[in-house]
C-alpha positions in Angstrom: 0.0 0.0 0.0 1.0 3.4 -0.8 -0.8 5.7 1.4 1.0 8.8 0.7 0.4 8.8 -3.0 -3.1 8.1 -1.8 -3.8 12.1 -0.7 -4.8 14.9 -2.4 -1.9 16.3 -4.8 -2.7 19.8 -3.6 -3.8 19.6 0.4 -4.4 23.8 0.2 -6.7 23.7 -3.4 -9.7 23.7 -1.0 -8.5 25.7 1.3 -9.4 29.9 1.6 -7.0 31.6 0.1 -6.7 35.9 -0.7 -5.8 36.3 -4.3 -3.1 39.2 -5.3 -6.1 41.9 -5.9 -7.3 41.2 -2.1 -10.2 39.3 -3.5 -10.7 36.4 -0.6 -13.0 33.2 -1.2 -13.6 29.7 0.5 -15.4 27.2 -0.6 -18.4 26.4 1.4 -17.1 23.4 2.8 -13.6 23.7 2.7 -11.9 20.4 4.3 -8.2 20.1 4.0 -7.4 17.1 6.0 -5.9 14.3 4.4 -8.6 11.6 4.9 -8.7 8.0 5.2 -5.6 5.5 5.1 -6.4 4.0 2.0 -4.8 0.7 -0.2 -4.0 1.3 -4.0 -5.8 -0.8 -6.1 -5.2 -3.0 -9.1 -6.5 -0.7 -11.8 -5.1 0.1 -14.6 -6.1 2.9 -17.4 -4.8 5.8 -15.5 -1.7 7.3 -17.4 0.0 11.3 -17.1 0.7 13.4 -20.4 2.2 16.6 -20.8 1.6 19.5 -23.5 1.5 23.0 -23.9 -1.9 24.8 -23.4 -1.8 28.4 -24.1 1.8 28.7 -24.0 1.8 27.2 -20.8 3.3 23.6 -20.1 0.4 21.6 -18.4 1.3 18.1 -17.1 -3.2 16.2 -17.3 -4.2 12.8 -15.7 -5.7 10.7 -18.5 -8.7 8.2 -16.9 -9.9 5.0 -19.1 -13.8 4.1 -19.0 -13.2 1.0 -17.6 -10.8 2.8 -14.9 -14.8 4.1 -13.6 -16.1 0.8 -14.3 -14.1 -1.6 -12.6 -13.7 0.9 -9.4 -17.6 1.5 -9.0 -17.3 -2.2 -8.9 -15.0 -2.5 -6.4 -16.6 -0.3 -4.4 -19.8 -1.7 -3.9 -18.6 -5.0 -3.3 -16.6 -3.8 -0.7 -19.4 -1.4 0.9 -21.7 -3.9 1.0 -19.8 -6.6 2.8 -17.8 -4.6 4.9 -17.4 -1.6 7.4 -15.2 1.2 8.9 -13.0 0.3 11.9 -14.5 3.1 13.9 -17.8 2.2 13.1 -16.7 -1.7 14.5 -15.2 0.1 17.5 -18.0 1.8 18.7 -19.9 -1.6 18.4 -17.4 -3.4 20.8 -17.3 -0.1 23.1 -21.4 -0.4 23.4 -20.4 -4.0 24.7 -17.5 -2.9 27.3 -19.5 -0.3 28.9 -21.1 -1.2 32.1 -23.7 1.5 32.2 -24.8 0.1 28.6 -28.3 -2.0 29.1 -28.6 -4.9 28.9 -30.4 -5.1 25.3 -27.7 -2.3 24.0 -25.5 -5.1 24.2 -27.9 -7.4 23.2 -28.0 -5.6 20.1 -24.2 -4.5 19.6 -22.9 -7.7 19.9 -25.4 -9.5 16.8 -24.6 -6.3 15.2 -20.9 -7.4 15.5 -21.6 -11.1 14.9 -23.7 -9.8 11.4 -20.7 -8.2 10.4 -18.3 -10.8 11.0 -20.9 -13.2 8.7 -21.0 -10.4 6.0 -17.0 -10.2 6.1 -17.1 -13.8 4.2 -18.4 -11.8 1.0 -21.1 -14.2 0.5 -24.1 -12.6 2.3 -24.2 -8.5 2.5 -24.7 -6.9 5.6 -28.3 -6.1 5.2 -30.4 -7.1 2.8 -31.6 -3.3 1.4 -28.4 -3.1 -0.4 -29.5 0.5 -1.3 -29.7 2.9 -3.6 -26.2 3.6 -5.4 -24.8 7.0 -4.8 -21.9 8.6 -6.5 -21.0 12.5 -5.3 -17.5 12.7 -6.8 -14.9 15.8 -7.6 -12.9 15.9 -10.9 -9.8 18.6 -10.8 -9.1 20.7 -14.1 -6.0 18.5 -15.2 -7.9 15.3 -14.9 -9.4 14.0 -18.4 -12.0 11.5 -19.0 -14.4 11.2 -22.0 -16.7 13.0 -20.1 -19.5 10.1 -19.8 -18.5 9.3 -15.9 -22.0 8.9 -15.4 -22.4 5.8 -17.7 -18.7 4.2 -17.3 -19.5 4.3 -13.4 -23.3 3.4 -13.5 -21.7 0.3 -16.1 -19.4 -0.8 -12.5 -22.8 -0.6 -10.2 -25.1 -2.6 -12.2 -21.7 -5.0 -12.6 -22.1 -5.4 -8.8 -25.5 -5.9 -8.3 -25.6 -8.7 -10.9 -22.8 -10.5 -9.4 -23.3 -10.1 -6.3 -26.2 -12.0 -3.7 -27.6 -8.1 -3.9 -31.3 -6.9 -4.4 -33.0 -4.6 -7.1 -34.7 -2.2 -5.3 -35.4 0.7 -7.6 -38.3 1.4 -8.9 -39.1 3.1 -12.8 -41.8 4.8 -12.8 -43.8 4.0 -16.8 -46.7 6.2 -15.8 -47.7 8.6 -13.1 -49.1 5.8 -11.5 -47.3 2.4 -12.3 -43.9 1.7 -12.0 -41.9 -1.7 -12.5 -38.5 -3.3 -11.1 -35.8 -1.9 -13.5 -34.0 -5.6 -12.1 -30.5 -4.3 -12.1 -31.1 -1.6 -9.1 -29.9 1.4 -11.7 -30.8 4.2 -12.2 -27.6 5.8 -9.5 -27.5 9.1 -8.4 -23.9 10.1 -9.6 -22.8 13.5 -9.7 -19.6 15.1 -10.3 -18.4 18.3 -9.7 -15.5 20.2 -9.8 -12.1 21.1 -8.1 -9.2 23.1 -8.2 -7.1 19.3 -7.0 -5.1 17.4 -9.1 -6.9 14.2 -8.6 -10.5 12.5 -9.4 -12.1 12.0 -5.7 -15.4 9.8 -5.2 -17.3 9.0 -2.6 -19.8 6.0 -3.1 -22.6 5.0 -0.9 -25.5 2.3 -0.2 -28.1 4.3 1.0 -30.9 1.9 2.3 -34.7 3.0 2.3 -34.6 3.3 6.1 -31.8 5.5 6.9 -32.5 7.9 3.6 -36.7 7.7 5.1 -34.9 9.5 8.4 -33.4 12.9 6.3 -35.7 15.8 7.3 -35.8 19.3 6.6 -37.3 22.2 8.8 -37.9 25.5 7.8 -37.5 27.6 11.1 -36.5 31.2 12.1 -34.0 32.9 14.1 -36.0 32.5 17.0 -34.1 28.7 17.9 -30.4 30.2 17.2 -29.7 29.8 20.8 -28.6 26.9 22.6 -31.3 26.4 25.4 -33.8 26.8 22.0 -32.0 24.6 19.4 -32.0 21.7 22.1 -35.2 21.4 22.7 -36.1 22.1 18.8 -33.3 19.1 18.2 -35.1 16.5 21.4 -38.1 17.1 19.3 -37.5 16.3 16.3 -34.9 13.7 17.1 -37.3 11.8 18.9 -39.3 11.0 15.7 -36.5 9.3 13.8 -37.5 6.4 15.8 -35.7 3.0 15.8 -37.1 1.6 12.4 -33.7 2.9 10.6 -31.8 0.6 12.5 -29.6 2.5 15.2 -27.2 3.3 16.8 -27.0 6.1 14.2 -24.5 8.4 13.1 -26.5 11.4 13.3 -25.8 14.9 11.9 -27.4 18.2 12.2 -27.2 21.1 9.7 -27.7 24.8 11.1 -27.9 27.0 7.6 -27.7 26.8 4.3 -27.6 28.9 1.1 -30.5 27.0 -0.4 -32.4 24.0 1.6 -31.2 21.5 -0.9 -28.0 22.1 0.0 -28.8 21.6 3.4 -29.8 18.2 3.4 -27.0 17.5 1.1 -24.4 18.7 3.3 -26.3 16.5 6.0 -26.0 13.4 4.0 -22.4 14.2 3.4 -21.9 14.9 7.3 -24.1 11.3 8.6 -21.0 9.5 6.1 -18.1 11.4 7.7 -17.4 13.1 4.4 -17.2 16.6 6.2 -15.3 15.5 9.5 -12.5 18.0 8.1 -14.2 21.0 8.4 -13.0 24.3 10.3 -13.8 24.0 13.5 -14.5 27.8 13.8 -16.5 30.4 11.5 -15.2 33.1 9.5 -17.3 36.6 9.4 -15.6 37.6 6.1 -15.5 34.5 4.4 -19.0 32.6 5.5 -17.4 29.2 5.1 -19.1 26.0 7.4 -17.7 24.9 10.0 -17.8 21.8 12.7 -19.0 22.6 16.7 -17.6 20.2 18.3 -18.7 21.2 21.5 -22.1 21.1 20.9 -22.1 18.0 19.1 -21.1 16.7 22.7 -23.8 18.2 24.4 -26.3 16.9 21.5 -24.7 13.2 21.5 -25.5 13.7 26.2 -29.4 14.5 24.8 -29.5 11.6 22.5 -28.4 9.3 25.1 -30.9 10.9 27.4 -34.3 9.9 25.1 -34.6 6.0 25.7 -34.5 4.6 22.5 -31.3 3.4 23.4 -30.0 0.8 20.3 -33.3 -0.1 19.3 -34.6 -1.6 22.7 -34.1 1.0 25.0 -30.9 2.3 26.5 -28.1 5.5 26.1 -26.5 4.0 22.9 -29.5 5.7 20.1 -26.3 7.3 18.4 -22.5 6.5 17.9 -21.8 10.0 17.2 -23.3 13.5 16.5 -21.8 15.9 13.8 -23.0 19.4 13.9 -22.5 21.4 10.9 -23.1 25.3 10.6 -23.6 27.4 7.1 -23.9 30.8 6.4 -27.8 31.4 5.4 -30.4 34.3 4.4 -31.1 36.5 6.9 -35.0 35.3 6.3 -34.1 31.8 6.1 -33.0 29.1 8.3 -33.1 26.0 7.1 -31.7 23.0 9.4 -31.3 19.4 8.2 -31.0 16.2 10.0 -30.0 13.0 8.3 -29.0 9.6 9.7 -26.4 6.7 8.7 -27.7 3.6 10.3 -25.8 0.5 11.4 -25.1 -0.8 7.9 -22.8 2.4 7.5 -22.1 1.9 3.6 -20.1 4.4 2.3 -16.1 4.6 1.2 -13.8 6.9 -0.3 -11.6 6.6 -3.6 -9.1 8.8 -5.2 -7.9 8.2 -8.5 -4.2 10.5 -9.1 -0.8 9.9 -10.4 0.1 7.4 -8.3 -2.6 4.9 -9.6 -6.5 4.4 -8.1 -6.7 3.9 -4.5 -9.7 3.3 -2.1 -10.0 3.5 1.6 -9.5 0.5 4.1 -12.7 -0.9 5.6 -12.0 -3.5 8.2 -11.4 -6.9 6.7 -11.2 -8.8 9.9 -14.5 -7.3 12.0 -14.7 -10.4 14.2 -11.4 -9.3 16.3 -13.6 -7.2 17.7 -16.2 -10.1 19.0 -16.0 -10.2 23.0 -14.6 -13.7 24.3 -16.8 -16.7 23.8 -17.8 -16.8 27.5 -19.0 -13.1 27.4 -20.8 -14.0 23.8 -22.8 -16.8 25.7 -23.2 -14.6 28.9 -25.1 -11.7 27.0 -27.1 -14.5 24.6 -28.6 -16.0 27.4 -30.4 -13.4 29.4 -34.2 -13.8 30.4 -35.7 -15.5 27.3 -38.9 -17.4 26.1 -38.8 -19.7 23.6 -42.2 -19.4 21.2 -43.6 -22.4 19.1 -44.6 -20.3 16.0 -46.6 -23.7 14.8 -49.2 -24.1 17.5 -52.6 -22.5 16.7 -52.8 -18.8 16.6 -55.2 -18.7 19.6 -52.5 -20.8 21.7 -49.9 -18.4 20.5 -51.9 -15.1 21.4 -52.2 -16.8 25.0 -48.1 -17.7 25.3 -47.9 -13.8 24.4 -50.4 -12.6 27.1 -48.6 -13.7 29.5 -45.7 -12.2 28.9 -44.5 -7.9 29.0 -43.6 -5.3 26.4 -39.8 -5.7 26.5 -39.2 -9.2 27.0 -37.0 -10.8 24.8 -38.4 -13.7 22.6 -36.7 -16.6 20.5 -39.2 -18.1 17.4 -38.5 -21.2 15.9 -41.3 -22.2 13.5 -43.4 -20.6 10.0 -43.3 -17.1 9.3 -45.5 -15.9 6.2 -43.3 -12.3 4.7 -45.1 -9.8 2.9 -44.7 -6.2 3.1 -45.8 -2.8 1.4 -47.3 -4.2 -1.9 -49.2 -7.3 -0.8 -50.5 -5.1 1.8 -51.9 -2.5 -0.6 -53.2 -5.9 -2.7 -54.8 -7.4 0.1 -56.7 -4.0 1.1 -57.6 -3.8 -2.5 -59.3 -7.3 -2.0 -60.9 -6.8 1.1 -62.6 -3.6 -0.5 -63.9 -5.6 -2.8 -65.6 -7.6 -0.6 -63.2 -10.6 -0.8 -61.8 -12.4 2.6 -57.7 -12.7 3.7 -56.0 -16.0 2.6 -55.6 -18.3 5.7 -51.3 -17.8 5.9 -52.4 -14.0 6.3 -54.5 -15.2 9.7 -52.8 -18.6 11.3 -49.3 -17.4 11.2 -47.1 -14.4 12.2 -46.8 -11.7 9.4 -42.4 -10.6 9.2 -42.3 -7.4 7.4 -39.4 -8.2 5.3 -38.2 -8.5 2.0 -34.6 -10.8 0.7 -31.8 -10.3 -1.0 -30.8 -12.8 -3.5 -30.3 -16.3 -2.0 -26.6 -17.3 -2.8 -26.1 -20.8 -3.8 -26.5 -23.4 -2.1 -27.6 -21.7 1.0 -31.7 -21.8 2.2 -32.0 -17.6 2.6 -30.3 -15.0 1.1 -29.7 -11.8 3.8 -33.2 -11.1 5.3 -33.5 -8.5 7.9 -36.7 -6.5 8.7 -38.3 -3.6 7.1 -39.5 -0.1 8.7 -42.8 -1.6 10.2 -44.5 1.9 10.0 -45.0 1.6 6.6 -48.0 -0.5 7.3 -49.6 0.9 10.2 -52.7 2.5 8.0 -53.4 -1.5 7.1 -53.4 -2.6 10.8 -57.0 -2.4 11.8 -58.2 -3.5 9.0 -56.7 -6.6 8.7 -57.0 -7.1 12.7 -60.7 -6.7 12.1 -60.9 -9.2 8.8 -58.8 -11.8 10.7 -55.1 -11.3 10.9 -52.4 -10.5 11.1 -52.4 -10.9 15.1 -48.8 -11.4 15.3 -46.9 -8.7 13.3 -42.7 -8.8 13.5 -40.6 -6.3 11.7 -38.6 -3.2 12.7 -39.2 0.1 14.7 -41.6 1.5 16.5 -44.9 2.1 15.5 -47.9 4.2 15.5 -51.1 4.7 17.9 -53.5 3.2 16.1 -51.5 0.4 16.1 -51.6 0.0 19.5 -55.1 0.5 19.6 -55.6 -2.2 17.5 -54.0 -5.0 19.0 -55.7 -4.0 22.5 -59.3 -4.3 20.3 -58.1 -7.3 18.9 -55.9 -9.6 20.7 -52.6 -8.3 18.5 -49.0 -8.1 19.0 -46.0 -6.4 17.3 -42.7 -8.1 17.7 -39.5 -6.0 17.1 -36.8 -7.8 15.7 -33.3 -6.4 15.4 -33.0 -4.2 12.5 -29.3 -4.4 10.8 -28.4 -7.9 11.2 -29.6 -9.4 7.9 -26.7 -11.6 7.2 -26.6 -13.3 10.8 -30.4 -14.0 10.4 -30.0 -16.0 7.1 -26.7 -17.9 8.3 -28.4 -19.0 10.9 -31.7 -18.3 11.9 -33.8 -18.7 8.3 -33.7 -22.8 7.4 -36.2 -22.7 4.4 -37.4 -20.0 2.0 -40.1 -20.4 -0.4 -42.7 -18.3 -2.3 -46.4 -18.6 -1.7 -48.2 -15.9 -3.5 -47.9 -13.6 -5.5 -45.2 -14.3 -7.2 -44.9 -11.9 -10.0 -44.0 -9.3 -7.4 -41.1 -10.9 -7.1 -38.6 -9.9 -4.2 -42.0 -8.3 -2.8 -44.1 -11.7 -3.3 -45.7 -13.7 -0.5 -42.9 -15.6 1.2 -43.2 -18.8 3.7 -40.1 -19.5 5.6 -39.0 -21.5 8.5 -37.0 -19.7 11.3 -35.2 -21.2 14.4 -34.2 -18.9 17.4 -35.1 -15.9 15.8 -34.1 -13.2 17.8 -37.0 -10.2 19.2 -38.4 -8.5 22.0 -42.5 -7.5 22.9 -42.9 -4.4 21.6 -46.6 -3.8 21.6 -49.1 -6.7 23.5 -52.9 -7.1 23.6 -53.6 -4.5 26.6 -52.5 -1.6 24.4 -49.0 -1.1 26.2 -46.3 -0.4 24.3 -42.4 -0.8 24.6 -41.7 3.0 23.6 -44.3 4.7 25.3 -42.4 6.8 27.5 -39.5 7.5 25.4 -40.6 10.5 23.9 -43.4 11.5 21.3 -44.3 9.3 18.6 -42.3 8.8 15.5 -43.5 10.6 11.7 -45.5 7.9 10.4 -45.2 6.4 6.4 -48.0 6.9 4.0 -49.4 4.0 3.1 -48.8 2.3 -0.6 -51.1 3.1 -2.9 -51.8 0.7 -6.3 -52.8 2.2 -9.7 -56.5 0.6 -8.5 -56.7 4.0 -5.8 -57.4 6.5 -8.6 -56.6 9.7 -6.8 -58.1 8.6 -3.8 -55.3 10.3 -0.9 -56.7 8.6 2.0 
């Protein structure tokens, strides 16, 4: 590895500089740190020429299509099967800290054991590989055939096929109706410039949880002051929830020239992209700039709400980043965006000295506690839960127990989420019934990756439960579902539900998705519906699958008194709604 040749050619081109006619300018997020220890790649197509331009000798950086190509490549494989040591760190730290609770470490340690699973570049981490981001800078002297887009886009869908990922975007073919494109492209990719001698990219694999958690507030100058912005941010940090799988790596934009760039620079902060920045403003120059301080003080609220890592506890974040920008003075736009546990995002740099990428950690499982610890924390207070006794018998197990117990299910789970929802509402409208698997078995809000071969599940975590609330009572009232497992927590009328009707809502661990096809999913096979295809009806067959109570048949609920309730999903809608919004 060459590390050095690995950094920027110019560390000051970002920087603010004064030109010789006192003109002074910064960037608006000038970062002039020298990033990530990275590894150089083998990649070829990246050669140096030098000619005269203008009378002036000028030495360019040549970059092949395939150069694009086979690094996009690289990159999601190695995003979606692996993850930053800090990240891994924090984890283990969660584990080692006595005043963590008990289900923080419940929850750190299978979110270390999924990552150890993942490491074996068979199963990725979760199993919403994402939507494919690109947000790269190109300097002046760099020279492609300007198609990035494409030759980039070329290495994603490369990846996707390849690799045990899933297709999860969606084409839209009318205002209405929309189809699988099957190789999860269209990617965002965007490229800008830089005064740098080198081609820099970050890539990410933003899942539909985490990106579901980026809000934007439009607010005034009324909250710029501490005691004001902290209980604006309790508020509003309170409704991320758990369903986008914390702990989080939360950040919080104060500012902005335009509210788009806002919640950019929020997306760029949650990945660590900005970690760089000043650490103090400038009145002349209006650059951004890190408060480190108060990202403390916000990180002490966060561990102050409840939440804790998904089950209650301190550990709802693993860190805080607090950006500021320059605004309007009748503006004030502030941003808060989220990277979840599958923390998918790395940094390449293509220069001179070859294409390099940044080091994930290749060995996460030197970070797993000692085998006597592991067994200590998986053995707690739990229940074991037949899943194939009748539904009534089930209910009655369930009873008995409290919100916040912790559960192990070994038997069928039917798996059907957002569309067969919207297709079974559409039926019961019509006067039509539920199919039995809807009422005599537990509904798991989930949908796979693809199944690699010769193994029974391909990664198969949860999905943001939320996102069927509206169908709840309903479906309660037809029949079923009376035993609902998925991710987050929910909303009221959910609750209210289950106490009419006899329901519960199971929270499994949101993040693991690797770990719970290794070895928790035994058999996998669709049911119904099967021209939705990753979103068909599935029936599998789980053993000690992992969850705790979360909401039981007397209307309590797990998360009741950790703060107010969390901004709830539409539901889906099918071309059959016309433009019925309800």
């Amino acid at each position: 590895m060459d590390d050095e040749s690995a950094r920027t050619t110019d560390g000051s081109a970002a920087s603010a500089r004064t030109d010789t006619d006192g003109f002074a300018y910064s960037p608006l997020l000038p970062t002039d740190g020298e990033g990530p220890r990275m590894r150089r790649l083998d990649i070829g197509g990246v050669e140096t020429t030098t000619t005269e331009v203008a009378g002036t000798s000028r030495t360019f950086l040549t970059v092949a299509p395939e150069t694009l190509t086979d690094l996009a490549e690289v990159a999601f494989k190695e995003i979606s099967h692996y993850l930053r040591t800090d990240h891994l760190a924090s984890l283990r730290a969660i584990i080692d800290d006595p005043e963590a609770s008990d289900n923080d470490v419940f929850v750190a340690l299978d979110l270390l054991q999924n990552a150890a699973v993942s490491a074996g570049e068979i199963l990725p981490m979760c199993q919403d590989t994402g939507t494919a981001i690109v947000s790269a800078k190109r300097g002046p002297n760099v020279l492609t055939d300007g198609d990035d887009a494409r030759h980039l886009s070329r290495g994603i869908g490369r990846a996707y096929e390849e690799l045990n990922l899933r297709y999860s975007q969606l084409a839209p073919t009318s205002l209405f109706e929309e189809t699988n494109t099957g190789t999860n492209l269209p990617a965002q990719i965007e490229v800008a410039l830089s005064p740098a001698d080198d081609y820099e990219l970050l890539f990410m694999a933003k899942g539909g949880g985490s990106a579901n958690k980026s809000f934007l507030y439009q607010e005034t100058k009324a909250v710029l002051n501490e005691s004001a912005m902290l209980d604006f941010l309790a508020e509003k940090i309170s409704t991320l929830g758990t369903a986008a799988c914390p702990p989080y790596h939360l950040a919080v934009v104060i500012g902005g020239p335009s509210a788009e760039f806002t919640l950019k620079t929020a997306k760029l902060a949650s990945a660590h992209y900005l970690d760089d920045l000043p650490e103090t403003g400038d009145a002349e120059l209006g650059h951004g700039f890190r408060d480190r301080e108060f990202e403390k003080t916000v990180f002490e609220l966060t561990q102050n709400l409840g939440f804790g890592a998904q089950f209650g506890g301190k550990y709802f974040c693993h860190d805080v980043r607090v950006v500021r920008l320059p605004r309007h003075n009748g503006s004030l736009p502030i941003a808060i965006a989220v990277s979840c546990s599958a923390d998918r995002q790395i940094i390449a740099r293509i220069n001179s000295g070859g294409v390099f990428i940044e080091e994930l950690e290749h060995d996460p499982a030197r970070f797993l506690p000692a085998m006597g610890r592991v067994e200590e924390i998986e053995s707690g207070n739990v229940t074991a839960i037949d899943l194939d006794r009748p539904m009534p018998d089930l209910q009655a197990q369930l009873s008995e127990l409290s919100v916040g117990d912790r559960v192990s299910l070994t038997g069928t789970v039917i798996v059907a989420r957002d569309i067969v929802h919207a297709e079974l509402r559409d039926r019961l409208d019509a006067g039509g019934e539920l199919p039995d698997y809807f009422k005599d078995h537990p509904i798991y809000y989930a949908g796979p990756a693809k199944t690699p071969e010769g193994m029974s599940s391909g990664s198969f975590g949860p999905t943001t439960s939320s996102r069927m609330d509206t169908y709840v009572r309903q479906f309660q009232e037809a029949g079923g579902p009376m035993i609902m497992l998925g991710k987050g927590n929910r909303s009221a009328q959910v609750k209210s539900s289950c106490a009419e009707f006899g329901g519960f809502y199971l929270g499994s661990i949101g993040g693991p998705a690797a770990r719970l096809a290794q070895d928790c999913i035994t058999s996998v096979e669709v049911l119904d519906m099967e021209e939705l295809g990753m979103e068909a009806v599935w029936k599998i067959h789980v053993e000690d699958f992992p969850a705790f109570i979360i909401t039981d048949d007397k209307g309590n609920d797990f998360f009741d008194s950790t703060g107010p309730p969390t901004l709830g999903l539409g539901r889906t809608r099918t071309v059959r709604d016309g433009t019925r919004l309800d």
